[in-house]
C-alpha positions, 0 to 999 in steps of 0.5 A: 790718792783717794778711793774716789780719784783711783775709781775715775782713774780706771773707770769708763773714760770721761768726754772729751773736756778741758780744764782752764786754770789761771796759774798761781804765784804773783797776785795782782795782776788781774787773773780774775778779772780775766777769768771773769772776762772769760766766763762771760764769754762762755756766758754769751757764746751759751757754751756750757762750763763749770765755774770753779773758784779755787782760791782759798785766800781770795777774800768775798769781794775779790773773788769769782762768788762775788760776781757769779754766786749762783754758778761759781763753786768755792773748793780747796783742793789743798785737801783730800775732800777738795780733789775729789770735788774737782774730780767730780766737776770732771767725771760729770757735768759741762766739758769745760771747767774754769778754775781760777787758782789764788795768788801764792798758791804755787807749789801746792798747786803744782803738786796737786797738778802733778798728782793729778795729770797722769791720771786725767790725761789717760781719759783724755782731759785738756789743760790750758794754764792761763799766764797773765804778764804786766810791766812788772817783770816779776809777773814774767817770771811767774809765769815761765816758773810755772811753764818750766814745772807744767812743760808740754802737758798743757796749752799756754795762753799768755795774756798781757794785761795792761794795767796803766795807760802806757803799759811796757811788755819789753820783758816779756816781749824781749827777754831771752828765757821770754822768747825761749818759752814761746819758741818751745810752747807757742801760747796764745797771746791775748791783749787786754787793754787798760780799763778806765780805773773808776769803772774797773774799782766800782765794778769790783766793789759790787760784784758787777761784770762788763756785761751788767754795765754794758747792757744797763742792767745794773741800780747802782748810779755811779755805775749807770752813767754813759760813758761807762755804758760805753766804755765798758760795752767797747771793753767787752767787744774788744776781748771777745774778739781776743778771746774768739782769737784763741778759742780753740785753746778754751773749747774741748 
């Protein structure tokens, strides 16, 4: 551990803060498109969060700097110079940090979690790690691999991120190792409900979020028509009110 990391460690304690941070492993299920959801939110509620993207694979248009360049930081915290920069967010600035890991990034992030943890818990640092689940039980699986290494040392928001129309969540709703790990950790269960595919692949291509779209702020015409003002202001409504459901597991 570096110089600076063992300064913070026995230094004056920090605030009472939170890191959020999506777990890594299986990609494509939507964890940054929650944690965009999710800064919106802190956005609108005028809750003050640093904005971290640790994604060092994520290519520009799928990542947080496409949609928040001015506020979203890109760090790698696979090395040293990338852990004191997350230690910094922590020692000064807002009370909560969102972090969005990248896709595969697994046991590196493991360990850096484990390197990290003793430390930043003895100041009183909160963690929630964020599990998206789909249809597809590899999805699962992800996230009870990460719950077996983290165990209790952070609260658990599972979110069942539907992404067709008729998505199935049985796996994760019924499987025996599923139900072992909300018996022993009791996430918070978000539901994201499937959005309209046209609307979801603009957006992405250019960087726009809900909130652009819903309150007419965007100049691009494929994204200006009423219906998608409609639906992306009903998509919006409906996860901040998943999102007010478990806002005590994303506040200090």
């Amino acid at each position: 551990m570096s110089e600076q990391t063992e300064q913070v460690s026995i230094g004056v304690p920090l605030p009472r803060k939170r890191v959020v941070f999506t777990e890594g492993g299986k990609g494509g299920v939507g964890k940054t498109g929650f944690m965009i959801h999710l800064a919106e939110w802190f956005l609108t509620n005028e809750i003050p969060f640093t904005l971290l993207d640790l994604d060092t694979e994520n290519k520009s248009r799928g990542s947080l700097k496409h949609y928040f360049d001015g506020l979203a930081r890109k760090i790698n915290i696979h090395t040293e110079a990338g852990l004191d920069t997350f230690i910094d967010c922590l020692s000064g600035g807002a009370p909560v940090v969102l972090a969005d890991m990248g896709a595969g990034s697994g046991q590196v992030a493991l360990n850096w979690f484990e390197t990290m943890y003793p430390d930043l818990a003895d100041q009183g640092i909160l963690f929630t790690a964020i599990g998206v689940v789909t249809s597809d039980p590899a999805s699962v699986e992800s996230v009870l691999s990460w719950a077996a290494r983290l165990q209790n040392r952070v609260h658990y928001v599972i979110v069942e991120n539907a992404t067709s129309p008729q998505s199935d969540f049985s796996y994760w709703r019924e499987s025996d190792q599923s139900t072992r790990f909300r018996e022993a950790f009791r996430p918070a269960v978000l539901s994201v409900e499937y959005r309209l595919a046209e609307l979801e692949n603009a957006s992405r291509q250019h960087g726009v979020t809900l909130a652009q779209v819903a309150q007419r702020k965007v100049d691009l015409p494929e994204l200006q028509k009423a219906s998608f003002v409609i639906r992306a202001q009903s998509y919006r409504r409906r996860l901040f009110q998943e999102f007010d459901k478990a806002k005590e597991f994303f506040l200090p």
